[in-house]
C-alpha positions in Angstrom: -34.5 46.9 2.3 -34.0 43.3 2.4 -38.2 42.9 2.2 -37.8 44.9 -1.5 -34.5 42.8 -2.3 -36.6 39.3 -1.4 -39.3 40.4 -3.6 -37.3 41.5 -6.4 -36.0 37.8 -6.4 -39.1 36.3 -6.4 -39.8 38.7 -9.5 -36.7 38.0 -11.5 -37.6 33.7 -10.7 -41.0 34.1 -11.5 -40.5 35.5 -14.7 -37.1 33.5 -15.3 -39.3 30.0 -15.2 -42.2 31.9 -17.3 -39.5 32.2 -20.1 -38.5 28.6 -19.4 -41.4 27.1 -19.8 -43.6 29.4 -22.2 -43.5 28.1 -25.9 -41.2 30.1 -28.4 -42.8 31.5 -31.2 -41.0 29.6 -34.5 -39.4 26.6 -32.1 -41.6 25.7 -29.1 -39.6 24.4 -26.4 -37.1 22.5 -28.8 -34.5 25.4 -27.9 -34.5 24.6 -23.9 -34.5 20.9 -24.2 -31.6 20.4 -26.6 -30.0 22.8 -24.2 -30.9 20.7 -20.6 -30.4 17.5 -23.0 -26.3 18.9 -24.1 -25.6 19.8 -20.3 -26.8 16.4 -19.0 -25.4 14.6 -21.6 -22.0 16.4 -20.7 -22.0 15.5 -17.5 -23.0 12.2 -17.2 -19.9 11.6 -20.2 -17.3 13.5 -18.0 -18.6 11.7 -14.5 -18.8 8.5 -16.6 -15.4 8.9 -18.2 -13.8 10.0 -14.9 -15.2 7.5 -12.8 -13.4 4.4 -15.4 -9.7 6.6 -15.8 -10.0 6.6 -11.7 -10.5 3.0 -11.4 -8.0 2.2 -13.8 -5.7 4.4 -12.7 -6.2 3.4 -8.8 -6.1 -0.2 -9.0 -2.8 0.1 -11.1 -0.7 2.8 -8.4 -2.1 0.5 -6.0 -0.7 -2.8 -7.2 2.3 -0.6 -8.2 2.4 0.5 -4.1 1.3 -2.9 -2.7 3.8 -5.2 -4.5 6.4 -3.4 -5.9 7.6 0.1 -4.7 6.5 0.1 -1.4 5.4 3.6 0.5 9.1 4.1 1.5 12.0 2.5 0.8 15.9 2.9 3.0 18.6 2.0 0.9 22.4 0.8 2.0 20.9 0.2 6.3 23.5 -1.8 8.3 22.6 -4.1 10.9 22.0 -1.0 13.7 19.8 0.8 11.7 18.1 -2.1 10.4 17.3 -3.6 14.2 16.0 0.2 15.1 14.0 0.0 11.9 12.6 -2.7 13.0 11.7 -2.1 16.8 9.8 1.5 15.4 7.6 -0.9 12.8 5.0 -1.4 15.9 4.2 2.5 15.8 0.5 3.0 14.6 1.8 5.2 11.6 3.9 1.8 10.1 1.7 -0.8 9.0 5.2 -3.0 7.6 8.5 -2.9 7.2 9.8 -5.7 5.2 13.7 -6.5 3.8 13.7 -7.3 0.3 16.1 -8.0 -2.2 15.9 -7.9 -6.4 17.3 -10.4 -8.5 17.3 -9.8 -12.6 17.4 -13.4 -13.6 16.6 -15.7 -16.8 13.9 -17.9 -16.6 13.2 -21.1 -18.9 10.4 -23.6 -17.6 8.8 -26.4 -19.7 9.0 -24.3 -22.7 12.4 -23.8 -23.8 12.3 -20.2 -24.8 13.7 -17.9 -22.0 12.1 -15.2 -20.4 13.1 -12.5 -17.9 12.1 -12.2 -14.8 12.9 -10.2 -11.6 12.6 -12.5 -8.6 12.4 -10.8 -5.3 13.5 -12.5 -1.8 11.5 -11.6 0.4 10.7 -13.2 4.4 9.1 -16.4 4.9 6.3 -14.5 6.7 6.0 -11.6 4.7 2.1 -12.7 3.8 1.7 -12.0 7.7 3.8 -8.6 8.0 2.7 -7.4 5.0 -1.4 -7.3 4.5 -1.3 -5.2 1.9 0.6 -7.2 0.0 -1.7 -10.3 0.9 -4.6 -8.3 0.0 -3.1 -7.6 -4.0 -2.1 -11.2 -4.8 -4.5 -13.2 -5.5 -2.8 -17.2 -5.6 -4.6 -19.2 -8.9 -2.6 -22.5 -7.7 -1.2 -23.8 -4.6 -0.3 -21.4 -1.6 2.3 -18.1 -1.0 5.0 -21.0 1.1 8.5 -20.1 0.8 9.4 -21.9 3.2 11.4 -24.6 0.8 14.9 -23.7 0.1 14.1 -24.0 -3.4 10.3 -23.1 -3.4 9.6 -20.2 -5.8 5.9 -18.0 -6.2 5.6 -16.7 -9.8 2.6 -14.7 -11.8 0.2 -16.4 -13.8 1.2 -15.4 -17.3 4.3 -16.1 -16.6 3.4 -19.5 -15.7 1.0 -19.9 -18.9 4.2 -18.5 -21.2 6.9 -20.9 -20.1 4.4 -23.7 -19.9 4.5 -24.7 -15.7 1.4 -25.5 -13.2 2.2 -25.9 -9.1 5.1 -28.4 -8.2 6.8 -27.9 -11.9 10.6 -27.1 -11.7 11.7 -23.5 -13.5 15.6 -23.0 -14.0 16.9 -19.6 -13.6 20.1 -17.4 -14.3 21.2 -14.5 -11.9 22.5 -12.0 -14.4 24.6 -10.7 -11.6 26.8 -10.7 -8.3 30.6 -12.5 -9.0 29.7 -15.8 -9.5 27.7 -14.8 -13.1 30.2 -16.1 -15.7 29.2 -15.1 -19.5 30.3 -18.1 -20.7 29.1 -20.6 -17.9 25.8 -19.3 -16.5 24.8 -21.1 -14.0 20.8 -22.2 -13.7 19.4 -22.8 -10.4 16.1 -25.4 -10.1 13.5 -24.1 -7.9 10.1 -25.7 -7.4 7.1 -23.7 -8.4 5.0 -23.2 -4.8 2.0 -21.1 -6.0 1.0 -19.5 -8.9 -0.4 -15.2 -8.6 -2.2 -12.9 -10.1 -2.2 -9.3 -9.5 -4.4 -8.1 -12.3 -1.2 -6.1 -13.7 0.7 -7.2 -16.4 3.7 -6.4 -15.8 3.7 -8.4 -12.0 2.2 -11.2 -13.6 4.6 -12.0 -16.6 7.7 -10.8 -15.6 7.4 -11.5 -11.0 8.5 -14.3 -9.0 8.5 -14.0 -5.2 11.5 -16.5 -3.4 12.7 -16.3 0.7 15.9 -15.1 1.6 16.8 -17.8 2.8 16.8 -19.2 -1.0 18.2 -15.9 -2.3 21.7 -16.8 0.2 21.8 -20.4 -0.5 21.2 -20.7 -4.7 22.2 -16.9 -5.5 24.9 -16.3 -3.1 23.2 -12.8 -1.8 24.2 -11.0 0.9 22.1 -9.4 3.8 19.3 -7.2 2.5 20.0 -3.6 2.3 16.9 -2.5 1.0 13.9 -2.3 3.1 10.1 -1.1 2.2 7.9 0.5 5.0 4.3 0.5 4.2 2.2 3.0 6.0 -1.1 3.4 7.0 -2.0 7.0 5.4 0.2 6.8 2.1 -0.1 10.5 1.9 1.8 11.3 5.3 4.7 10.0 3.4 6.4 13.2 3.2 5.9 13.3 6.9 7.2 9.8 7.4 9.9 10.4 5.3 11.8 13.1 7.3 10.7 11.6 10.5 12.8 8.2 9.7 15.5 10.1 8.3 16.0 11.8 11.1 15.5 8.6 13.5 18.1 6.9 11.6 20.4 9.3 10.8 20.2 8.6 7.2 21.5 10.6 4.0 18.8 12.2 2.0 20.0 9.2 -0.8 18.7 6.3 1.5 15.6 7.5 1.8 13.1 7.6 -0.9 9.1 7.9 -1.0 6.6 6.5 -3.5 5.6 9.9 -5.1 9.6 10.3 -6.2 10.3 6.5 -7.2 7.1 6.5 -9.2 7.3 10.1 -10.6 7.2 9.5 -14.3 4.5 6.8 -14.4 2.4 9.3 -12.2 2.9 12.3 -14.1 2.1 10.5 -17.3 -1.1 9.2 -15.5 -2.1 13.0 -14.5 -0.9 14.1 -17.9 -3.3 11.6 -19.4 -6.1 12.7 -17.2 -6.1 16.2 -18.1 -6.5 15.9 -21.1 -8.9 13.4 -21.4 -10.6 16.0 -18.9 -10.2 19.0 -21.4 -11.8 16.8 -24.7 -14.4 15.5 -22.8 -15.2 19.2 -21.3 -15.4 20.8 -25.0 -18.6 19.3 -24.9 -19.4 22.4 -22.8 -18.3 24.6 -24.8 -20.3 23.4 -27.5 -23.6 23.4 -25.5 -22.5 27.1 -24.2 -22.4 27.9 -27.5 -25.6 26.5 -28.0 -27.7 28.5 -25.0 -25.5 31.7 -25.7 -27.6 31.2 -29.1 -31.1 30.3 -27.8 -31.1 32.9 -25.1 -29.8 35.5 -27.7 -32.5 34.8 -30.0 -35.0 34.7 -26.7 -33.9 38.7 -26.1 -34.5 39.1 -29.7 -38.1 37.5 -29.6 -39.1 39.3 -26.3 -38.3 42.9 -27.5 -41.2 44.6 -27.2 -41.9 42.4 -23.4 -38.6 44.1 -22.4 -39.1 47.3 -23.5 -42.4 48.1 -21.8 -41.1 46.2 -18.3 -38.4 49.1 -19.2 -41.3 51.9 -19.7 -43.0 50.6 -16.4 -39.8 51.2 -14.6 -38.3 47.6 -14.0 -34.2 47.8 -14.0 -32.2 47.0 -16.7 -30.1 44.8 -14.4 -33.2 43.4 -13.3 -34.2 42.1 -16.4 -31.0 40.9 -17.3 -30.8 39.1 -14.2 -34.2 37.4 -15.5 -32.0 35.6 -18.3 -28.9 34.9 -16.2 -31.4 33.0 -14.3 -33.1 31.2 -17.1 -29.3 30.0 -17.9 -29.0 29.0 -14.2 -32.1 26.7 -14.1 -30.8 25.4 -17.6 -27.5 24.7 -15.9 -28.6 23.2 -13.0 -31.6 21.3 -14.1 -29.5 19.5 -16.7 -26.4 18.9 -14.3 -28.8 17.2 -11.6 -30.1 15.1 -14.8 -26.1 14.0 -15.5 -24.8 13.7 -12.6 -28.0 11.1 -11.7 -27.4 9.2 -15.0 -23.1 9.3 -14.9 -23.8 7.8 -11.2 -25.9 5.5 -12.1 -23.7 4.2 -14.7 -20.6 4.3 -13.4 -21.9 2.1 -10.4 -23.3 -0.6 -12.9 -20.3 0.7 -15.3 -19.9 -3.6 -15.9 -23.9 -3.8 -16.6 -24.0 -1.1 -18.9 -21.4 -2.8 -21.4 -22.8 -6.0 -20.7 -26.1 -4.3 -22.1 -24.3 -2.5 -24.9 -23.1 -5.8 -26.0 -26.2 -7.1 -26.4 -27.8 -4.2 -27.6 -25.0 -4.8 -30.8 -25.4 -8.4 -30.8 -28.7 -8.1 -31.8 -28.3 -5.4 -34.4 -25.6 -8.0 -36.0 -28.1 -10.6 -35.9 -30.7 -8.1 -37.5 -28.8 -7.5 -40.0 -27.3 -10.7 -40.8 -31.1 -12.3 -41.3 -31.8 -9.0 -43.7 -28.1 -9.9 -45.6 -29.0 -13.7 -45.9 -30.9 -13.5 -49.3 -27.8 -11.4 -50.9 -25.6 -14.5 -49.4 -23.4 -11.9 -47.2 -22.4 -13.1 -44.1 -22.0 -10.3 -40.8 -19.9 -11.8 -38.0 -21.7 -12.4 -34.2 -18.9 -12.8 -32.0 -18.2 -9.2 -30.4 -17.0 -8.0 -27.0 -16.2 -5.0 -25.8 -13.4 -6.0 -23.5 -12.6 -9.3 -24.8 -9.9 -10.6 -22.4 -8.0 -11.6 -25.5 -7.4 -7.9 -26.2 -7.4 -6.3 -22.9 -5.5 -7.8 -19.5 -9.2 -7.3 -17.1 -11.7 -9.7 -15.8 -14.1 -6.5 -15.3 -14.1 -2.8 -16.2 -13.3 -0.8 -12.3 -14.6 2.7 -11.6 -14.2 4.9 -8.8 -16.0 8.1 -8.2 -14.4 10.7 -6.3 -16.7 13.5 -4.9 -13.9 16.4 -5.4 -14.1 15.7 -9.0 -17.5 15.0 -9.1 -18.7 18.3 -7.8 -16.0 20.0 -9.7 -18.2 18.7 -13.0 -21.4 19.3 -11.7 -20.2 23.3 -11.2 -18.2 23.7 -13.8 -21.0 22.6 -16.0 -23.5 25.3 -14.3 -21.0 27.2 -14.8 -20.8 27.4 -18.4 -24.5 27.8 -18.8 -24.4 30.6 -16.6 -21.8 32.3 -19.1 -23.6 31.8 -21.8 -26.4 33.3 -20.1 -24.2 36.6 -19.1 -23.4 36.8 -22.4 -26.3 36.6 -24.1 -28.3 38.8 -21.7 -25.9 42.0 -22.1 -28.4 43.0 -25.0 -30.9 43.4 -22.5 -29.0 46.7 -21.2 -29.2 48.5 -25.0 -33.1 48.2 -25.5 -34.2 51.4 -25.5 -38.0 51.5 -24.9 -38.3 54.4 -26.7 -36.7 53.0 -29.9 -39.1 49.7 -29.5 -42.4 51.1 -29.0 -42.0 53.7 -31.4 -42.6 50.8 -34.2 -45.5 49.7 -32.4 
């Protein structure tokens, strides 16, 4: 039994890559390639596409996670709980627990317009307890020292906008706590340190970084309530998150993961992924379309071939399978051919514009010698990602396999439909009917 069942496979292949590669009668092989061509081009866009929203997407949750929110964060801790905090931060799941405090402040530099910016205190040493932290900023002038009681860290573009370099003086306004007075603010003078860049806008503009020590002293703080815990595995941070709560006897208030804090910026992201995912996938369905048609019009062409494989007493089902086939190799051959190519790209994502660039360079150049007579002049400056448009220094891209192989199948997939549903008129040829005619 499974000797006859091996053999009708070998049958139903055989003839499947027969049909695959024999020459239609009106269109020659035009039919299979535009269909191989569709798939591959599908795929490579969708891996291609993918691979740039993850990057993007990535490096921004993990700026957000490195330098702002923090994988947990314990609100309102006293002195006990702080102390226990900090005696379970040597435990392989905590990478760094560091006290932090925000202050909303007014800025104003050499430039006299203000700007705002949120200035948090953080520890002297928090470059050593926190590495993940170290690892995001990226210092474009002098060095991460808060050791001065008036040394201050602040982001590049906020440095370029308010006109200051390393050793400048900025003056700032707490817009808070009971010594803010309306009609008296009060600037304090701190001494620019270092100068960082995060590669996010928002960090770089609008952050400054100052000790606690400074924090007491020029903006009359009190003790830090707020701590961050990073953790190794960011995912166990539901985990983590009942695990300290029950340690420290906290309130289900003063405890608080990355997933909730950053919940609307996240669910915007996977919003926006989705449906980038569901355009770019209608290119399926338009290349289903298009081998539901061409294997539709094969059936059609091979009429008479089906109906005497009928008359010699091959299965209907058989026979269809010989299509559904012909729509796998389709699928697959032309998935294999993008997936290679969306790889391939998407590794050398910052070649391939470079090269685009050119590529358009050169057409403007073309065209501008063929203009010349007519005394019309075509423009020869163009960039893609001209960092006077868009806050990058290179386009990132991250593949990731789940995804990856999700595209590859789901584009087999389709063809495979297709293939189903063009080979259901294989089951109503009646041999009878057909070689009556003949």
């Amino acid at each position: 039994m499974l000797q006859n069942d091996r053999r009708a496979l070998g049958w139903i292949a055989f003839v499947a890559a027969r049909h695959f590669r024999t020459r239609r009668r009106e269109k020659g092989h035009t039919a299979s390639v535009l269909s191989v061509t569709g798939i591959a081009v599908g795929v490579m866009t969708l891996v291609t596409v993918l691979a740039v929203m993850n990057g993007f997407q990535l490096s921004t949750i993990q700026d957000i996670l490195e330098v702002n929110s923090y994988h947990l964060r314990l609100y309102e801790l006293d002195n006990e709980r702080a102390q226990t905090l900090e005696r379970h931060a040597a435990t392989p799941a905590i990478e760094a627990v560091v006290p932090f405090v925000d202050l909303e402040t007014i800025a104003r530099g050499h430039f006299e317009r203000p700007r705002g910016v949120l200035l948090r205190a953080v520890p002297q040493d928090v470059m050593v307890r926190d590495r993940g932290l170290r690892r995001q900023l990226s210092m474009q002038q002098g060095s991460f020292e808060l050791d001065g009681a008036d040394s201050v860290v602040i982001g590049s573009e906020l440095a370029r906008a308010m006109g200051v370099r390393v050793a400048d003086t900025v003056w700032f306004v707490h817009l808070g706590g009971e010594q803010f007075d309306v009609r008296a603010p009060q600037e304090t003078a701190l001494t620019v340190a270092g100068i960082f860049r995060t590669g996010t806008l928002e960090f770089d503009q609008s952050w400054g970084f100052i000790s606690l020590d400074t924090a007491r002293k020029s903006f009359a703080t009190d003790e830090p309530s707020t701590w961050g815990v990073k953790l190794r595995d960011r995912f166990a941070d539901q985990r983590m998150e009942s695990q300290v709560q029950a340690r420290l006897d906290l309130q289900p208030r003063q405890v608080e993961s990355w997933r909730s804090y950053n919940r609307a910026l996240f669910s915007a992201l996977r919003v926006e992924k989705m449906m980038l995912m569901v355009l770019v996938g209608l290119i399926f369905l338009v290349v289903g379309v298009n081998i539901f048609q061409s294997l539709r019009r094969s059936v059609v062409e091979r009429t008479e071939e089906i109906a005497t494989l009928k008359a010699l007493g091959a299965p209907p089902r058989a026979l269809q399978a010989v299509f559904v086939f012909e729509g796998i190799m389709i699928g697959f051959i032309g998935a294999s051919i993008g997936l290679v190519l969306g790889l391939l790209i998407s590794q050398n994502i910052n070649t391939a514009f470079a090269l685009a660039e050119v590529a358009i360079l050169t057409g403007q150049e073309l065209v501008g010698t063929l203009l010349v007579p007519l005394g019309i002049g075509v423009g020869t400056e163009f960039s893609l990602f001209s960092p006077q448009h868009f806050y990058i220094d290179q386009v990132p891209a991250e593949v990731l396999l789940p995804e990856t192989v999700g595209v590859f199948f789901f584009a087999v997939g389709s063809a495979v439909a297709a293939a189903l549903a063009a080979s259901r008129r294989v089951i109503r040829i009646t041999p009878a009917e057909v070689l009556r005619h003949e």
